[in-house]
PDB file with SEQRES, HELIX, SHEET and CRYST1 records, atoms N, CA, C and O in Angstrom:
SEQRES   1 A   72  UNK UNK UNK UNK UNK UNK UNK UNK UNK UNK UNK UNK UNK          
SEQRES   2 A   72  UNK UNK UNK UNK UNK UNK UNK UNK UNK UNK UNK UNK UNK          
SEQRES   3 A   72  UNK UNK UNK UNK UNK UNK UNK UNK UNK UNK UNK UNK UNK          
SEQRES   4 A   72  UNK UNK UNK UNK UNK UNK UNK UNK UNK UNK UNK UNK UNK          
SEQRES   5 A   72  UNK UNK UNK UNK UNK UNK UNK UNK UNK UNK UNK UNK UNK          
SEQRES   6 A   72  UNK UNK UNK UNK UNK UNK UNK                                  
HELIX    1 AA1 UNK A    9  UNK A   11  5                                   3    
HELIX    2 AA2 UNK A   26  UNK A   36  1                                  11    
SHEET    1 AA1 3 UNK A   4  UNK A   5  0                                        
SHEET    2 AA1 3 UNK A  49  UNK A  56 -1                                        
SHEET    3 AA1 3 UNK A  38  UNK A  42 -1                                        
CRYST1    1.000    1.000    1.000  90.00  90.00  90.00 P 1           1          
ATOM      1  N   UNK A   1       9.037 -56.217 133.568  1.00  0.00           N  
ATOM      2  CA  UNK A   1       8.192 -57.279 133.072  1.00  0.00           C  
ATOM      3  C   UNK A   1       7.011 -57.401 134.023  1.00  0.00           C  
ATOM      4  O   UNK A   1       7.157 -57.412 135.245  1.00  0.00           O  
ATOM      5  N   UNK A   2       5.913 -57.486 133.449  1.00  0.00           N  
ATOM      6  CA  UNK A   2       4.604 -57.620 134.279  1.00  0.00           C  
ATOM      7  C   UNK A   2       3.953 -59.304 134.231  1.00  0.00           C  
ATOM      8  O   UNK A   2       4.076 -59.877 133.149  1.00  0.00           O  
ATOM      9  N   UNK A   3       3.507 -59.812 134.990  1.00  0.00           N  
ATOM     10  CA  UNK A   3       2.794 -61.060 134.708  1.00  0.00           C  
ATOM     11  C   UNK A   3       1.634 -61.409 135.090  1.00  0.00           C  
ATOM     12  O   UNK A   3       1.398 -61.011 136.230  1.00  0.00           O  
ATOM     13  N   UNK A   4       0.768 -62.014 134.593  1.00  0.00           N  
ATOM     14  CA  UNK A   4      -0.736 -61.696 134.615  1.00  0.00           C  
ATOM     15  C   UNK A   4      -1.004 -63.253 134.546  1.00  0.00           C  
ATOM     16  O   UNK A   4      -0.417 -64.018 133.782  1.00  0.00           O  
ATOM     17  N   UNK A   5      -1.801 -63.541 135.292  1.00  0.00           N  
ATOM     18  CA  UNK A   5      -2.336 -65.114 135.410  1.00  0.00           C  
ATOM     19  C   UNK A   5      -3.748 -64.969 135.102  1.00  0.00           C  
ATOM     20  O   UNK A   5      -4.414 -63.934 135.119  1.00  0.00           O  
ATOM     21  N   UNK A   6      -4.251 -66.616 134.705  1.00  0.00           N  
ATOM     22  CA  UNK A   6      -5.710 -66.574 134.231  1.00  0.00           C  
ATOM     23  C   UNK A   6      -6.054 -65.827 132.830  1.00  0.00           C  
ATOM     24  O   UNK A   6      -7.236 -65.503 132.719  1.00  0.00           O  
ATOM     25  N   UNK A   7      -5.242 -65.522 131.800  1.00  0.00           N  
ATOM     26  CA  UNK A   7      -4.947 -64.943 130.822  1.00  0.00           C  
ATOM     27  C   UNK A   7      -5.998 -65.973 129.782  1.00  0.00           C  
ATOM     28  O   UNK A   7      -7.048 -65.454 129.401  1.00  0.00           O  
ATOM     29  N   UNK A   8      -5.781 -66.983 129.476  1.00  0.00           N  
ATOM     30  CA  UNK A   8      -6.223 -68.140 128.457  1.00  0.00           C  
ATOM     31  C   UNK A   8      -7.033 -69.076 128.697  1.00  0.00           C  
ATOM     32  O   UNK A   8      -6.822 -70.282 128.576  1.00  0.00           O  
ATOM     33  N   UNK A   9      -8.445 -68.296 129.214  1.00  0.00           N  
ATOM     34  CA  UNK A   9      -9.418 -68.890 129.544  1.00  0.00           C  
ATOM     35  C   UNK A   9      -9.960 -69.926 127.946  1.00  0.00           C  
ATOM     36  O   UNK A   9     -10.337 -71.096 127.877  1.00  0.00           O  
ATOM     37  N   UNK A  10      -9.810 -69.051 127.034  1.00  0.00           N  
ATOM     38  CA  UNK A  10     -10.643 -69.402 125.970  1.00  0.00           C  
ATOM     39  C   UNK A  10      -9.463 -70.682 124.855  1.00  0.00           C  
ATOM     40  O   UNK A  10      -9.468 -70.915 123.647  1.00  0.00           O  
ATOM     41  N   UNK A  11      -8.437 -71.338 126.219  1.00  0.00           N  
ATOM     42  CA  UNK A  11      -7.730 -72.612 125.072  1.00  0.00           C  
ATOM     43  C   UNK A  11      -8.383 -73.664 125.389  1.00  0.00           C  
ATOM     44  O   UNK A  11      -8.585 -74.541 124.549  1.00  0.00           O  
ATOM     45  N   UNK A  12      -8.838 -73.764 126.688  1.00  0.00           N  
ATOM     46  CA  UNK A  12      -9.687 -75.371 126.564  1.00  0.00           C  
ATOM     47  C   UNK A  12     -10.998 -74.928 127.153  1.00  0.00           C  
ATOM     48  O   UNK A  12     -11.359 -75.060 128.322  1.00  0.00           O  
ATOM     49  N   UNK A  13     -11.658 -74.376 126.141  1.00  0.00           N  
ATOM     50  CA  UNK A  13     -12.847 -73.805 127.042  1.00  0.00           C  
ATOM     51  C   UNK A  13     -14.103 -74.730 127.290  1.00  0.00           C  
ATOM     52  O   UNK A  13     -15.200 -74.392 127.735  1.00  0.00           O  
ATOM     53  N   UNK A  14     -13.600 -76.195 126.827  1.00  0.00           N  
ATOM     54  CA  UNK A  14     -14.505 -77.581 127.448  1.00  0.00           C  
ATOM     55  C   UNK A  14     -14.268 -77.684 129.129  1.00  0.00           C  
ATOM     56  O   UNK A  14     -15.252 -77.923 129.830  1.00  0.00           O  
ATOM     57  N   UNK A  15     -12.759 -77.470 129.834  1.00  0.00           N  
ATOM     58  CA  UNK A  15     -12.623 -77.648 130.862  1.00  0.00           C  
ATOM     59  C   UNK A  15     -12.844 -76.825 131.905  1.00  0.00           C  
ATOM     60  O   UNK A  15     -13.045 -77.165 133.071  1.00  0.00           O  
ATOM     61  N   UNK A  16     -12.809 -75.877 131.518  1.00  0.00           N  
ATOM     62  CA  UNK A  16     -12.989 -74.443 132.062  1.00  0.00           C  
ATOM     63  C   UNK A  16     -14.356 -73.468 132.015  1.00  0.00           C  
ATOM     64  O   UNK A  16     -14.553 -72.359 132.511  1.00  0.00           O  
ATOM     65  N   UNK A  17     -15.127 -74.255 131.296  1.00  0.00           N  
ATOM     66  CA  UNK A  17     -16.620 -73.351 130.983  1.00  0.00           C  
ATOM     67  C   UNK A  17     -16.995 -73.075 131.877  1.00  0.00           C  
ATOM     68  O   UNK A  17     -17.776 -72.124 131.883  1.00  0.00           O  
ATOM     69  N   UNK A  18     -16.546 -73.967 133.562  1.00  0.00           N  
ATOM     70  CA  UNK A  18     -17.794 -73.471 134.335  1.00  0.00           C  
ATOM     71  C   UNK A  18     -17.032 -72.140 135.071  1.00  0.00           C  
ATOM     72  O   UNK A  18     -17.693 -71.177 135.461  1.00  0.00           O  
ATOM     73  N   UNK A  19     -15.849 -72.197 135.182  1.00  0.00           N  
ATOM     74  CA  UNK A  19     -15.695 -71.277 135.646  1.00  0.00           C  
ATOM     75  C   UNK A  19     -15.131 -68.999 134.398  1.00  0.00           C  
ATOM     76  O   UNK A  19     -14.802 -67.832 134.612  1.00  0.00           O  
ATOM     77  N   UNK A  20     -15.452 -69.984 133.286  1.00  0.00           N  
ATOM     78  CA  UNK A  20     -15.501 -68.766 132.290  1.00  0.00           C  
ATOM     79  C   UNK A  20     -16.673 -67.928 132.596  1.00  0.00           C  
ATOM     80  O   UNK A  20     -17.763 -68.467 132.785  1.00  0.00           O  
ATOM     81  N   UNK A  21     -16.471 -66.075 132.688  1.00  0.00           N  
ATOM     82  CA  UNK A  21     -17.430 -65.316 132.818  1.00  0.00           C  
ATOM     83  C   UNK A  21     -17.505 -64.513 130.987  1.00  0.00           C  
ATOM     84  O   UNK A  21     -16.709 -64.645 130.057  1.00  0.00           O  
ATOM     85  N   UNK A  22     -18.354 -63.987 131.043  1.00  0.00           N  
ATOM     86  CA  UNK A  22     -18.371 -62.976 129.983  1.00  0.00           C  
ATOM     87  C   UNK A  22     -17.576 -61.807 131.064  1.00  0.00           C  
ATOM     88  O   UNK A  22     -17.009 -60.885 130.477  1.00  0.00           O  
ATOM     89  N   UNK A  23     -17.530 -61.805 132.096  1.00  0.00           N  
ATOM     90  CA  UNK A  23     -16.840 -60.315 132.754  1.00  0.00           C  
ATOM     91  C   UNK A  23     -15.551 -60.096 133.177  1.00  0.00           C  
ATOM     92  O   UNK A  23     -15.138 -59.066 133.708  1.00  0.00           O  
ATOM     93  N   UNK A  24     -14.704 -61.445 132.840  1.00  0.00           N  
ATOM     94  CA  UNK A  24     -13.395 -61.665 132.669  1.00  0.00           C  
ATOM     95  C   UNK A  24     -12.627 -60.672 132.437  1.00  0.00           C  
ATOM     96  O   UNK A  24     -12.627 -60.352 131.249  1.00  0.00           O  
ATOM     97  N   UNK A  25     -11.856 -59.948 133.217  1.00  0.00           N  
ATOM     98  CA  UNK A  25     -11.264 -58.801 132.574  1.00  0.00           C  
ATOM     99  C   UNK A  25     -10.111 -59.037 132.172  1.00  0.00           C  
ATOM    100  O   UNK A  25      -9.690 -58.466 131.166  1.00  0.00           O  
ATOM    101  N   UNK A  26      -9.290 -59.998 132.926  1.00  0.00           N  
ATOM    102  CA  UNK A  26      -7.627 -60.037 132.426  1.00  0.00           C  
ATOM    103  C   UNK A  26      -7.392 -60.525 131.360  1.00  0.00           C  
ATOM    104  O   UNK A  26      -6.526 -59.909 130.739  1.00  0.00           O  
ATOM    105  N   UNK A  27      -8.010 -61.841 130.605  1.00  0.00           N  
ATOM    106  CA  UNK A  27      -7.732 -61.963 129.445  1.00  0.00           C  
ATOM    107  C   UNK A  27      -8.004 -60.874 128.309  1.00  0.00           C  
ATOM    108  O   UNK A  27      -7.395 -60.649 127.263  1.00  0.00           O  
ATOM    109  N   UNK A  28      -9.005 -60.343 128.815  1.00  0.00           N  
ATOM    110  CA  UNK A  28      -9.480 -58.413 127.707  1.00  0.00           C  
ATOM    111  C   UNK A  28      -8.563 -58.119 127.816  1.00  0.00           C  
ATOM    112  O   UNK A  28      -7.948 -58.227 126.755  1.00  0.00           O  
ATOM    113  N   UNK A  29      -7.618 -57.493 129.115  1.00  0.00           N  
ATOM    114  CA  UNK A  29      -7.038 -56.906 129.455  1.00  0.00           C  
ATOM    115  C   UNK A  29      -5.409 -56.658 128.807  1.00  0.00           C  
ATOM    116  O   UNK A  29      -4.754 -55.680 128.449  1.00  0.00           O  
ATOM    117  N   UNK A  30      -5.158 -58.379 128.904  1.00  0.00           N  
ATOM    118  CA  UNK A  30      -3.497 -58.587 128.139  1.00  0.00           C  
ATOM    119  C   UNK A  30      -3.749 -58.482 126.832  1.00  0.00           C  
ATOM    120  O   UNK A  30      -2.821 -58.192 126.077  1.00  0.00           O  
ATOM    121  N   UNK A  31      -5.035 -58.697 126.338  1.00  0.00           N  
ATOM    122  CA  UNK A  31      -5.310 -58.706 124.776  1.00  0.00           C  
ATOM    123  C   UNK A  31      -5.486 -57.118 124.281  1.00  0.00           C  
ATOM    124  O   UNK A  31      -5.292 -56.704 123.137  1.00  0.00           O  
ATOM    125  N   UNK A  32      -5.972 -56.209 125.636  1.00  0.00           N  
ATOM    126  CA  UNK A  32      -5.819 -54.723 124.689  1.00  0.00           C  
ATOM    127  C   UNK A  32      -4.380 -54.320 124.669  1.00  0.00           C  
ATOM    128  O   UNK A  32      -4.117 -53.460 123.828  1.00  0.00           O  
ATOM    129  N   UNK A  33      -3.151 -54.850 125.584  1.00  0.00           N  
ATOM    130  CA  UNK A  33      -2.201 -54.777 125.911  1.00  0.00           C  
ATOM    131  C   UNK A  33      -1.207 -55.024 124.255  1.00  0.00           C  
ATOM    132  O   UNK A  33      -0.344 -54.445 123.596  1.00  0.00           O  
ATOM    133  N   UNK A  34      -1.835 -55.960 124.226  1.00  0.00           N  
ATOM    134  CA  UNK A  34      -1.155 -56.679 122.862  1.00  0.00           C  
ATOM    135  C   UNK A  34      -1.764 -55.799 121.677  1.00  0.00           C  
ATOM    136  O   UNK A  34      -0.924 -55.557 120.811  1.00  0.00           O  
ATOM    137  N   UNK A  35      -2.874 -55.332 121.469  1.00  0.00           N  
ATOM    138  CA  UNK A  35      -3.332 -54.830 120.817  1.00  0.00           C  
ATOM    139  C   UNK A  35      -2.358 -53.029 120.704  1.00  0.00           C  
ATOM    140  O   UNK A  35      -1.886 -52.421 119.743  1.00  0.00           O  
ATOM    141  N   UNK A  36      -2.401 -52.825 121.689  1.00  0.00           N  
ATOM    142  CA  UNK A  36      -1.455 -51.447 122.114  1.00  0.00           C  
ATOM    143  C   UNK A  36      -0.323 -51.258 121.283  1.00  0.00           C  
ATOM    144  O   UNK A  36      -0.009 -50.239 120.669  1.00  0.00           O  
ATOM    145  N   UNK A  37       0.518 -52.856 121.351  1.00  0.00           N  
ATOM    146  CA  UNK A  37       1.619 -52.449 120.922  1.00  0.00           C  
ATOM    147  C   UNK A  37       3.098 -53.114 121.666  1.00  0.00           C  
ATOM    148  O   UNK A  37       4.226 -53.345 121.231  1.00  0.00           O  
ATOM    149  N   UNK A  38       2.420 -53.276 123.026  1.00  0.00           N  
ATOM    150  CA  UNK A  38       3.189 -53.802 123.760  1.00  0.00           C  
ATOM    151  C   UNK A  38       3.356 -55.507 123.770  1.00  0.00           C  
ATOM    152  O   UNK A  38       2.538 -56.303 123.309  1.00  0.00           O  
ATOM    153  N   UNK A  39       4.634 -55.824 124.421  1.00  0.00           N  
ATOM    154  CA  UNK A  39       5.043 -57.234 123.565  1.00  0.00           C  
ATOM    155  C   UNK A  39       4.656 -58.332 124.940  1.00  0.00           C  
ATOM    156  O   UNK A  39       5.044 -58.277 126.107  1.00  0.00           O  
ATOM    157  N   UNK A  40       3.563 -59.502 124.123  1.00  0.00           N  
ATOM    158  CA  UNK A  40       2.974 -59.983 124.762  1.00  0.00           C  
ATOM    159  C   UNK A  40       3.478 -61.868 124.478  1.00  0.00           C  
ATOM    160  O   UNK A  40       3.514 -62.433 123.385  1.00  0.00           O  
ATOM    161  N   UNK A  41       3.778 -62.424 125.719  1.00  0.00           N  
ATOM    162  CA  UNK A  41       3.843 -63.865 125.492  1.00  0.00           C  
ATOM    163  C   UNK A  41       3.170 -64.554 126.708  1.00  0.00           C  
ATOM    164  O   UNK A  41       3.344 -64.469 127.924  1.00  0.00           O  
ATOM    165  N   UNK A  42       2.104 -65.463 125.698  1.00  0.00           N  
ATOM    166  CA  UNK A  42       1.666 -66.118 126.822  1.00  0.00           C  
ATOM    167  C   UNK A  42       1.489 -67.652 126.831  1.00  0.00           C  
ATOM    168  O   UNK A  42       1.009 -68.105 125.792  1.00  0.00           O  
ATOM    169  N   UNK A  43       1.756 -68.454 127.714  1.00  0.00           N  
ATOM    170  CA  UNK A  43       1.546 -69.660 128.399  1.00  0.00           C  
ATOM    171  C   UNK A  43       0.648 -70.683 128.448  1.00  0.00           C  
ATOM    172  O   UNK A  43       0.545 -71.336 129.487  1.00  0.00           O  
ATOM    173  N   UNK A  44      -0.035 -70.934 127.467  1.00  0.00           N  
ATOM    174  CA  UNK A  44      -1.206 -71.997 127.562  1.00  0.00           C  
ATOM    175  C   UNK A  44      -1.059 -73.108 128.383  1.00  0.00           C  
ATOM    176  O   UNK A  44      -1.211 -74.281 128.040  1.00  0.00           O  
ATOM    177  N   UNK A  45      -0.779 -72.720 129.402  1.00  0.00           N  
ATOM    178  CA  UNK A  45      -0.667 -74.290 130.695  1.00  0.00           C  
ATOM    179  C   UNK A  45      -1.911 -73.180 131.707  1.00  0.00           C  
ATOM    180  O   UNK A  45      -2.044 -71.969 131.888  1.00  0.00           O  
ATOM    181  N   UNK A  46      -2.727 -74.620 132.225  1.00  0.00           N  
ATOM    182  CA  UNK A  46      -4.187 -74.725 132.867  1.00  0.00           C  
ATOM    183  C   UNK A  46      -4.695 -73.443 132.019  1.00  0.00           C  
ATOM    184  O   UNK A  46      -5.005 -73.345 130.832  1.00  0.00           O  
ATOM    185  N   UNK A  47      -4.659 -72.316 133.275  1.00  0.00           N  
ATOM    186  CA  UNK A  47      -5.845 -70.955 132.696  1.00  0.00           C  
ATOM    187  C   UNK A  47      -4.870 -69.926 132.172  1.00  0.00           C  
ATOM    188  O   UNK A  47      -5.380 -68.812 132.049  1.00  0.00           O  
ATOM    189  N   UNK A  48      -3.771 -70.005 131.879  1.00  0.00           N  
ATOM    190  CA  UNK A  48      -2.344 -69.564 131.352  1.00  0.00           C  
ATOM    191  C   UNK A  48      -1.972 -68.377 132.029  1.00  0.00           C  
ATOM    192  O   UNK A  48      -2.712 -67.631 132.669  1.00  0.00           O  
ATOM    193  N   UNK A  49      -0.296 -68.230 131.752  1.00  0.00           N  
ATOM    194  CA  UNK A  49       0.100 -67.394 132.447  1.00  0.00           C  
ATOM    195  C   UNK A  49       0.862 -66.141 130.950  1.00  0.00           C  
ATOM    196  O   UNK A  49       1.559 -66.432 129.978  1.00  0.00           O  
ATOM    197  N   UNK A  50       0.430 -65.090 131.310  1.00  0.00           N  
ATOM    198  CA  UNK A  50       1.004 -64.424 130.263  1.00  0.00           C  
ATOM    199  C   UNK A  50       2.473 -63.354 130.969  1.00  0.00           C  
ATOM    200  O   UNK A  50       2.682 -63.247 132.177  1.00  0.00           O  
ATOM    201  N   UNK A  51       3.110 -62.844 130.152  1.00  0.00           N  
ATOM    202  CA  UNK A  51       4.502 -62.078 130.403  1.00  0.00           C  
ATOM    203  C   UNK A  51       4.179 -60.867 129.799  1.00  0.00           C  
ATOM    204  O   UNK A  51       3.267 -60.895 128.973  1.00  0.00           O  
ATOM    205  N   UNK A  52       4.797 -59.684 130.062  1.00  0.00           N  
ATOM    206  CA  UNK A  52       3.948 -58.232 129.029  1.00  0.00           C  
ATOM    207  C   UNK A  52       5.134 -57.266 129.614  1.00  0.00           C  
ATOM    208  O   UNK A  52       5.264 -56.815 130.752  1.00  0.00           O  
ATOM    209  N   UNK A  53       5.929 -57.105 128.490  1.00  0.00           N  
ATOM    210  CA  UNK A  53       7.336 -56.444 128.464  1.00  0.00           C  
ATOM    211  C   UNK A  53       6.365 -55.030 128.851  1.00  0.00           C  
ATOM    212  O   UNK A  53       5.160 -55.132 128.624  1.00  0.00           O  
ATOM    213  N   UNK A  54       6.899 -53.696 129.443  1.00  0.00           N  
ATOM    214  CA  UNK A  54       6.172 -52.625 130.033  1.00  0.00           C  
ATOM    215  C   UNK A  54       6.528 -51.478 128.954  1.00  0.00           C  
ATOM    216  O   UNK A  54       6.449 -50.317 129.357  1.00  0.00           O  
ATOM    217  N   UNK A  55       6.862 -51.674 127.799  1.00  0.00           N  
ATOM    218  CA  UNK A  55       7.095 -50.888 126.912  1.00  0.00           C  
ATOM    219  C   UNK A  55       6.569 -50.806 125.995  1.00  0.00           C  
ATOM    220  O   UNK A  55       7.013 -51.879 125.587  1.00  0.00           O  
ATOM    221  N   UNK A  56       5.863 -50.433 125.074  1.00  0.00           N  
ATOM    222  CA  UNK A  56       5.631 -50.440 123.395  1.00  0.00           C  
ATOM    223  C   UNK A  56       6.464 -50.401 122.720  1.00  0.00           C  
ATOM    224  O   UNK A  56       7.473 -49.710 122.866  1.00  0.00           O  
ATOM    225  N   UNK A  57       6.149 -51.350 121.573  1.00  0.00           N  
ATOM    226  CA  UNK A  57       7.192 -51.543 120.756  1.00  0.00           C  
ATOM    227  C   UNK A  57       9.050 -51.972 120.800  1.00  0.00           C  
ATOM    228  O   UNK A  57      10.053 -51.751 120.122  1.00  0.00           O  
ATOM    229  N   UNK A  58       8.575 -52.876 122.358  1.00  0.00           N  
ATOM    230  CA  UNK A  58       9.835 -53.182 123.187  1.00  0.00           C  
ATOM    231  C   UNK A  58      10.289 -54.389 122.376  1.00  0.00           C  
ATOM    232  O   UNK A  58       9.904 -54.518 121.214  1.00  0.00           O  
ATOM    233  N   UNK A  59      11.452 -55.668 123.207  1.00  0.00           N  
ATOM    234  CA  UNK A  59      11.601 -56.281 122.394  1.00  0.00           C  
ATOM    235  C   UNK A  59      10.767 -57.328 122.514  1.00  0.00           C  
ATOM    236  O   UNK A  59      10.201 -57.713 123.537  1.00  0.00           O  
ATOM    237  N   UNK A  60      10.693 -57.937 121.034  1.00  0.00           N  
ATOM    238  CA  UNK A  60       9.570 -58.889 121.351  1.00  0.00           C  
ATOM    239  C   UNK A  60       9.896 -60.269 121.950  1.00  0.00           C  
ATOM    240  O   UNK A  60      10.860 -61.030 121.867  1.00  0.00           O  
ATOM    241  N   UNK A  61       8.520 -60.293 122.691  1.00  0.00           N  
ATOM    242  CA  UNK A  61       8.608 -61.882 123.147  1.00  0.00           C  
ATOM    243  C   UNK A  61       8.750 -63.298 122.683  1.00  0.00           C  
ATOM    244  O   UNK A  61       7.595 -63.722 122.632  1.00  0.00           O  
ATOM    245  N   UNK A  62       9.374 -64.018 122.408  1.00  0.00           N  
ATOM    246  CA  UNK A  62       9.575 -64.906 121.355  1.00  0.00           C  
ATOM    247  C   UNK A  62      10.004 -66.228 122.433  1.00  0.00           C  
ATOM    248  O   UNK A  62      10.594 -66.167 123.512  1.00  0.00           O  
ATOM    249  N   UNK A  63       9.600 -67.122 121.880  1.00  0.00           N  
ATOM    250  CA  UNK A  63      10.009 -68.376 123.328  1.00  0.00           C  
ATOM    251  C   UNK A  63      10.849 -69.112 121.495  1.00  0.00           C  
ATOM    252  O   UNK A  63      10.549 -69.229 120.307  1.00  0.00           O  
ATOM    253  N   UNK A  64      12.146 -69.438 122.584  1.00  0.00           N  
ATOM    254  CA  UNK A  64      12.721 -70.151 121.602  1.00  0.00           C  
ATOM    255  C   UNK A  64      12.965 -71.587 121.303  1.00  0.00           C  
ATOM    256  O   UNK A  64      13.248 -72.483 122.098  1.00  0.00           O  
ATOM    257  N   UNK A  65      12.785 -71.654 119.845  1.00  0.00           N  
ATOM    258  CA  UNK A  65      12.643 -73.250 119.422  1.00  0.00           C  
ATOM    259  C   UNK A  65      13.704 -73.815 119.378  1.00  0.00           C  
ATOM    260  O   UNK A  65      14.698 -73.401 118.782  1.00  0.00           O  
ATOM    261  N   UNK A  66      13.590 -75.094 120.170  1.00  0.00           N  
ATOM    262  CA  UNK A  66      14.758 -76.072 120.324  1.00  0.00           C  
ATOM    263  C   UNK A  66      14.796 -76.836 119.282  1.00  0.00           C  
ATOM    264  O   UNK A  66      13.616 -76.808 118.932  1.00  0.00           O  
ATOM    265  N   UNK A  67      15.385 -77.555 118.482  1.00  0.00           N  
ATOM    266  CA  UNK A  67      15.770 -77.946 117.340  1.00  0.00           C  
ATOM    267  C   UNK A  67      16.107 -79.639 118.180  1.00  0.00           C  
ATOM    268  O   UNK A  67      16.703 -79.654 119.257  1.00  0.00           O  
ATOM    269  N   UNK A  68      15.759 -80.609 117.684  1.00  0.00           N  
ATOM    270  CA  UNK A  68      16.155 -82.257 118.392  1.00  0.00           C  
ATOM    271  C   UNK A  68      16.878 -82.447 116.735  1.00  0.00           C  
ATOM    272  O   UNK A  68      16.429 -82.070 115.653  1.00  0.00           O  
ATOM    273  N   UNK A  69      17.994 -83.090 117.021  1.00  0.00           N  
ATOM    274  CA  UNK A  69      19.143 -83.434 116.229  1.00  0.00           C  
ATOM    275  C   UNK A  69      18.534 -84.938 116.119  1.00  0.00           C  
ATOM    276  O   UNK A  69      18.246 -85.639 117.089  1.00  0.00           O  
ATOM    277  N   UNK A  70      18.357 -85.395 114.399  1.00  0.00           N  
ATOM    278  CA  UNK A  70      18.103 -87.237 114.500  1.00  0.00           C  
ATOM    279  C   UNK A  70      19.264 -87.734 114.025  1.00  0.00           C  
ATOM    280  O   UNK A  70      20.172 -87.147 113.436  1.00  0.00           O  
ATOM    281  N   UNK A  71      19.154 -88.912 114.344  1.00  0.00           N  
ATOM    282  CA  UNK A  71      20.320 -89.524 113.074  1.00  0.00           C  
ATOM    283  C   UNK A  71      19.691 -90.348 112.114  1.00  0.00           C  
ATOM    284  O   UNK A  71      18.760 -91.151 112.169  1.00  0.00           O  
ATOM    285  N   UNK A  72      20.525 -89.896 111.122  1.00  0.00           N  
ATOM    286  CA  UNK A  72      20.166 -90.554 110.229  1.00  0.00           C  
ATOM    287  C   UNK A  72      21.173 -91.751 109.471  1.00  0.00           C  
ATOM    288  O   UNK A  72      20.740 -92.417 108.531  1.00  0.00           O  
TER     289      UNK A  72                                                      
END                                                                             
């Protein structure tokens, strides 16, 4: 597993503009990653943190949904 920080410049890009470049490479970077083939999950907390399984077509990344039980 590889992990790559500063990934998700472009989720709050009101807070972050000043420090957004056009020459940003890591967010390109996990995005040609994902584009590849290889299985990509990433983190939208501050400038996000992404995860990038080292395989193509490995298993995929999936964050799992917790289900809250109501009563009714």
């Amino acid at each position: 597993m590889a992990v790559f920080h500063d990934t998700a410049w472009d989720i709050d890009p009101v807070s972050w503009s000043q420090y957004n470049r056009d020459d940003m490479g890591v967010p390109r970077f996990v995005e040609e990653l994902r584009r590849a083939g290889y299985p990509v999950m990433t983190f939208p907390k501050d400038c996000g943190v992404s995860l990038v399984q080292p395989r193509i077509g490995g298993i995929p990344l999936q964050r799992e949904e917790t289900t809250v039980a109501t009563a009714t």
